[in-house]
KOLMAR-639916 format. One line per field, with one value per residue (C-alpha): y, x, z; residue number from 1. Coordinates in Angstrom, 1 decimal, always signed. Each point is the difference from the previous one (the first is absolute). Layout:
N
y: (Y	...)
x: (X	...)
z: (Z	...)
n: (NUM	...)
! end
This chain:
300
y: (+0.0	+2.6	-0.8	+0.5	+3.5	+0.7	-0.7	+2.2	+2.7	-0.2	+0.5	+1.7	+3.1	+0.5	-0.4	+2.9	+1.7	-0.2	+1.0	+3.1	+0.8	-0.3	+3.9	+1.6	-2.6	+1.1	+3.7	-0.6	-1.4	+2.7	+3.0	-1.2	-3.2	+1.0	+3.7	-1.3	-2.2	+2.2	+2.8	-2.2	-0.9	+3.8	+0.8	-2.4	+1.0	+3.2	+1.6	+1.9	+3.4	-2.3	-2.4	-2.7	-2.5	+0.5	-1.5	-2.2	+2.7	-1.6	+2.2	+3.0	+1.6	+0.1	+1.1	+3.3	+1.0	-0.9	+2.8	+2.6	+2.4	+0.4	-3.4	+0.4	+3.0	-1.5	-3.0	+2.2	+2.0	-2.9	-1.1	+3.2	+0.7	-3.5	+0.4	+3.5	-0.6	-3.6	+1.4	+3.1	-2.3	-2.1	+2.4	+2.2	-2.9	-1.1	+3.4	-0.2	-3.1	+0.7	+3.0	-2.2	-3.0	+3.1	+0.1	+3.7	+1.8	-0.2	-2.7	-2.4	+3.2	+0.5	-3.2	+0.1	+3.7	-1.7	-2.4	+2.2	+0.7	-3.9	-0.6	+2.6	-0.8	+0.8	+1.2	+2.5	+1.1	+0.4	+2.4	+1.9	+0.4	+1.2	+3.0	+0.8	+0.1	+2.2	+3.0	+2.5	-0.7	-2.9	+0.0	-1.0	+3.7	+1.7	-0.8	+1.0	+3.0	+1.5	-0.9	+1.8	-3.6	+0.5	+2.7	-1.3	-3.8	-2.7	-1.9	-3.1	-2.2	+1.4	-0.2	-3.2	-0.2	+1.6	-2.4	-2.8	+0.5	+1.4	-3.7	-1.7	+2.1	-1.4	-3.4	+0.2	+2.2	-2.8	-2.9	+0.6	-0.9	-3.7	-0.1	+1.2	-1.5	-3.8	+1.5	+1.0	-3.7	-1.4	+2.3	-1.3	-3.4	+0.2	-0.7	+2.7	-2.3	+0.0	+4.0	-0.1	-2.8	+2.5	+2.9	-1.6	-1.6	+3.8	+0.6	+3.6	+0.8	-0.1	-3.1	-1.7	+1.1	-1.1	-3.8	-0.6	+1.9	-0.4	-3.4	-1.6	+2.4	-0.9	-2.7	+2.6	+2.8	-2.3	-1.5	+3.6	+1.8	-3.0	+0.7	+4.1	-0.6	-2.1	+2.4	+2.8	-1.3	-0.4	+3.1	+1.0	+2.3	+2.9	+0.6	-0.3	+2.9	+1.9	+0.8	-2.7	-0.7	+3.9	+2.2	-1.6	-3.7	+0.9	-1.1	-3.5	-3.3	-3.1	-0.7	+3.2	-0.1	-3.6	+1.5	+3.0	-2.6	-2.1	+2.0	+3.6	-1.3	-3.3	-1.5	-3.4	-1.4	+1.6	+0.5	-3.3	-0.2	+2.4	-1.8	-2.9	+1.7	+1.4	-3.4	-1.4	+3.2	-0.6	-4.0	+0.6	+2.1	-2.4	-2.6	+2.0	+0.9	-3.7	-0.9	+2.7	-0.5	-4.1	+0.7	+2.4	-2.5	-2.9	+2.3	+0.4)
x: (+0.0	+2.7	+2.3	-3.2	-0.7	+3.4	-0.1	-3.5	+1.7	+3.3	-2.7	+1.1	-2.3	+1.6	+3.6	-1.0	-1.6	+3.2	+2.2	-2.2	+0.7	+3.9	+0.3	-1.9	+2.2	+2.7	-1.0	-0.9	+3.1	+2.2	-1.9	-1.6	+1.9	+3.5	+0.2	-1.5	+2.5	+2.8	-1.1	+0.0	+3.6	+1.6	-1.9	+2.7	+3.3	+1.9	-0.4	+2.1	-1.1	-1.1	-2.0	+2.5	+0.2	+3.3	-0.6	-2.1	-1.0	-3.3	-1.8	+1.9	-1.7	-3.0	+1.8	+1.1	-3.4	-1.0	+3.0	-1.4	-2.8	-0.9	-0.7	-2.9	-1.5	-0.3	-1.7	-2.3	-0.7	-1.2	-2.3	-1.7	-0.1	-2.2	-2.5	-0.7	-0.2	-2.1	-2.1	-1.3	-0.1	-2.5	-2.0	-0.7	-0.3	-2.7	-1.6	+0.2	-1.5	-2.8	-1.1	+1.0	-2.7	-2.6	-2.6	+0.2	+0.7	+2.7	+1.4	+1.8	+2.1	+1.1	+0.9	+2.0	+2.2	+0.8	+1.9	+2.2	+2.6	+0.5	-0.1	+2.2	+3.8	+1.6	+2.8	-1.2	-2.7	+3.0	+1.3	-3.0	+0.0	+3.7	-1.1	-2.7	+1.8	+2.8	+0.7	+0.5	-2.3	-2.5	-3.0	-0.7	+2.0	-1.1	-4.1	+1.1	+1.6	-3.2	-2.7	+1.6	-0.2	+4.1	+1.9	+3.4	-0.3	+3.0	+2.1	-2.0	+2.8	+3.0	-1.0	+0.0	-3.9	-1.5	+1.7	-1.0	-3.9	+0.8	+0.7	-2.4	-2.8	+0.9	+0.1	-3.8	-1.0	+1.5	-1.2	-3.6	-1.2	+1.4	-1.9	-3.2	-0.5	+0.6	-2.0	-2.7	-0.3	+0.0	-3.3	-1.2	+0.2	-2.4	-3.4	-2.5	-2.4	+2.3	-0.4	-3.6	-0.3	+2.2	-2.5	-3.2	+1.7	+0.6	+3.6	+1.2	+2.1	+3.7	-1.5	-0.6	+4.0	+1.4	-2.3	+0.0	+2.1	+3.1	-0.1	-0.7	+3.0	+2.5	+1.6	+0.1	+1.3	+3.0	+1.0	-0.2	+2.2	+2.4	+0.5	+0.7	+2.1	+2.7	-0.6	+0.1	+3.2	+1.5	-0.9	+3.0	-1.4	-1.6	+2.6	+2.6	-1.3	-1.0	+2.9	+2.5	-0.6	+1.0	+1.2	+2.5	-1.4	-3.0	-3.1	+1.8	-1.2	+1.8	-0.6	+1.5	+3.0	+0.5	+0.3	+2.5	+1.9	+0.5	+0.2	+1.0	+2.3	+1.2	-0.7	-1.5	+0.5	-1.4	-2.6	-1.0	-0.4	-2.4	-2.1	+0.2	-1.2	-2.9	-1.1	-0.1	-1.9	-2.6	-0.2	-0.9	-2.9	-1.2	+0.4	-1.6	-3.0	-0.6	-0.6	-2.0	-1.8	-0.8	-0.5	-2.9	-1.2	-0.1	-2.5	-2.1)
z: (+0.0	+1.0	-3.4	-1.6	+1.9	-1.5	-3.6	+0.5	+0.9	-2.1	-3.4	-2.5	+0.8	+4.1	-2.1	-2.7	+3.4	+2.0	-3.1	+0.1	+3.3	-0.4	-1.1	+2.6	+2.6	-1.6	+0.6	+3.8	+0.9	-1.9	+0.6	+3.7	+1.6	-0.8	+1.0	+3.4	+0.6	-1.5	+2.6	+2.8	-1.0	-0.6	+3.3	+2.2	-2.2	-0.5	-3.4	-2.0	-2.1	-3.3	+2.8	-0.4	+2.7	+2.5	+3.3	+2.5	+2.8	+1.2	+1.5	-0.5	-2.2	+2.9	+2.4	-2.0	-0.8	+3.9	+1.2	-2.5	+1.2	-3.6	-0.6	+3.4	-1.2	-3.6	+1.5	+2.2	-2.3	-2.8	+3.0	+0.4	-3.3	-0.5	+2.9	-0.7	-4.1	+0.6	+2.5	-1.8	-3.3	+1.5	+1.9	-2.7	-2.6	+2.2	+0.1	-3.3	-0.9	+1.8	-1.9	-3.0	+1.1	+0.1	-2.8	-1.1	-3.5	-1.5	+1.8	-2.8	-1.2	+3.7	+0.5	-3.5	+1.5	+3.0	-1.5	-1.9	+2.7	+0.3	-3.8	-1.0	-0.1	+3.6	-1.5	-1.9	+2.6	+2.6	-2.4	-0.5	+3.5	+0.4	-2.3	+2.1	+3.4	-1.6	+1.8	-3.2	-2.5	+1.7	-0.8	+4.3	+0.9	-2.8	+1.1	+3.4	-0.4	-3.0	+2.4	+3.1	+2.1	+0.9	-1.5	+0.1	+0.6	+0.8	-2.6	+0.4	-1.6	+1.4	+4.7	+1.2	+1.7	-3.2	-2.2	+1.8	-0.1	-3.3	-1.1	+2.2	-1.7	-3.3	+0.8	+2.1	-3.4	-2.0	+2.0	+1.4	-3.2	-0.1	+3.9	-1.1	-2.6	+1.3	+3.3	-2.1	-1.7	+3.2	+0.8	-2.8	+0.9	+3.2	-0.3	+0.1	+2.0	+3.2	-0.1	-0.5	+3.0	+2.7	-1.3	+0.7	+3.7	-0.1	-0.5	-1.2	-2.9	+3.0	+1.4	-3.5	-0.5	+2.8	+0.4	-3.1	-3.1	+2.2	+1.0	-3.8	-0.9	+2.2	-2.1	-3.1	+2.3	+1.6	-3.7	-1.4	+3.3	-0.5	-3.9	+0.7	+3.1	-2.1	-2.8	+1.7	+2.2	-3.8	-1.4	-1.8	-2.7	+1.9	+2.3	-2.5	-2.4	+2.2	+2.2	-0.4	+3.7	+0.4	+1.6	+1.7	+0.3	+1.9	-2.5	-0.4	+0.6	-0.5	-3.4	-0.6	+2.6	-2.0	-2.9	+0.9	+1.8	-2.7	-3.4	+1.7	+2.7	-1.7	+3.7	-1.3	+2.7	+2.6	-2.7	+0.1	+3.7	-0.1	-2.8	+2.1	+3.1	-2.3	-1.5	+3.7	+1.0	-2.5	+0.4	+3.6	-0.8	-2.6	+2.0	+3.4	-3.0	-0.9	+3.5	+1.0	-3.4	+0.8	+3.0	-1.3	-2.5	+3.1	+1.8	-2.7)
n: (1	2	3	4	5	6	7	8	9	10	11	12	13	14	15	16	17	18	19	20	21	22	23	24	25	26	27	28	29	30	31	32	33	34	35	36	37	38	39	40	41	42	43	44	45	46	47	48	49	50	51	52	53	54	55	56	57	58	59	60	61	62	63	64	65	66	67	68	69	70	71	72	73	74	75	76	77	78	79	80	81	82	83	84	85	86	87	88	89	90	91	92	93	94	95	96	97	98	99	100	101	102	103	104	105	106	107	108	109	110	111	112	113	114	115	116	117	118	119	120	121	122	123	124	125	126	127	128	129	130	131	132	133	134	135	136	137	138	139	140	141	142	143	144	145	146	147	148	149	150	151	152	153	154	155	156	157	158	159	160	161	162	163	164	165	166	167	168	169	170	171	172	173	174	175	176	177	178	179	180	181	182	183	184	185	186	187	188	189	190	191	192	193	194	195	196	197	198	199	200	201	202	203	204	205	206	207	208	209	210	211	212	213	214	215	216	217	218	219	220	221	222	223	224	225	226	227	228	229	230	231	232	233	234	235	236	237	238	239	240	241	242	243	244	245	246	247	248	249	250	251	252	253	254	255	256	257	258	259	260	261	262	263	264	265	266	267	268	269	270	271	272	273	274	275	276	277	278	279	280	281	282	283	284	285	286	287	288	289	290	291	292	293	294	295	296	297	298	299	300)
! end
């Protein structure tokens, strides 16, 4: 029975199938598996300039980013920069997709505008936005300074709080979108007749939302905070083109520290300690997620 299970399987339609599979394979391991493993390895050698390995040091490289202040700030920073950015993501994408599950005029074209921040290339909308924070000819100072609101306002970019919420702005802008939208699906997915049922046992519109919209959402809302907190942890593009991490360091995060480490510095080393250090970061919340999340299915 089992040699016949085999020659069932090795047909020549699973052969064809796993022939097809080969290139993408091939692409996971070289574009995926092996710069894993490769960063794992620079992050317990010394390096030299061209990344080149030079000597076993353990965990050297750790232990130089542990003695730098930088390095804590940096960290500290990334984590504020995640709950503040997640939480006001998901707050106002809930907002949001509650106005959206309202029947009113006009609805389908609003629903189609508020996806254009997410749609649009980040990129390109972080550069948008650089323009309109400049000091000199932004459209932000120029509005400002027309209307009478603040006659001589600040260099957004160029202090260190201002450019700060200067980039977290973008990314919310840029990423309540994404939140609403899968929010507003999950509304969709709860049955009218358990809203109808708390009205008539005489529940108003709060009670409805807190007994019953938030409890059939929780799943959606836990997948959908998970998804923006590793995003948002790993969001390279906004805070690069805005400011660099400028002035002086104090808008990076770790992916951009990383990356000034690595290509600006030619520290590879310590580099890829700190990538480490980040992929444990986020595979502790992923897995702290998944148990909180089973945990929620398990109680129904």
């Amino acid at each position: 029975m089992t040699n016949k299970r085999k020659r069932r399987f090795w047909t020549s339609e699973a052969t064809l199938a796993c022939f097809f599979l080969l290139p993408a394979i091939a692409l996971l391991i070289t574009f995926m598996i092996y710069p894993i493993f490769a960063v794992f390895q620079i992050s317990l050698f010394k390096t030299d300039k061209l990344g080149r390995i030079i000597q076993f040091i353990g965990t050297g490289n750790f232990e130089i980013l542990f003695k730098r202040k930088v390095f804590w700030e940096v960290l500290l920073r990334s984590v504020t920069w995640t709950v503040l950015a997640v939480l006001v993501k998901t707050l106002m994408g809930l907002v949001i997709g509650l106005l959206l599950n309202v029947e009113f005029k006009g609805r389908k074209l609003a629903r189609s505008l508020v996806i254009l921040p997410w749609a649009s290339s980040i990129p390109i909308s972080a550069m948008l936005w650089r323009w309109t924070f400049n000091d000199e000819y932004g459209l932000l100072n120029y509005t400002l300074k027309a209307t009478g609101i603040w006659g001589n306002p600040p260099h957004w970019l160029g202090y260190p709080l201002p450019a700060f919420f200067a980039n977290l702005y973008v990314d919310i802008w840029i990423g309540i979108p994404f939140m609403a939208l899968v929010i507003l699906a999950g509304l969709q997915s709860i049955p009218l007749d358990l809203y109808d049922s708390a009205q008539i046992d005489g529940a108003n519109m709060w009670e409805c939302f807190y007994y019953v919209t938030l409890p059939l959402l929780k799943r959606v809302l836990l997948i959908v905070t998970l998804l923006s907190t590793l995003w948002t942890f790993n969001d390279f593009n906004v805070i690069y083109i805005m400011t660099k991490g400028g002035p002086a360091n104090t808008t990076d995060i770790l992916v951009t520290f990383i990356y000034k480490y690595a290509f600006a510095f030619l520290k590879f080393g310590p580099a890829a300690a700190m990538a480490i250090m980040t992929f444990v970061i986020l595979s502790m919340v992923s897995v702290i997620y998944a148990i909180f999340y089973f945990t929620v299915e398990a109680r129904g």
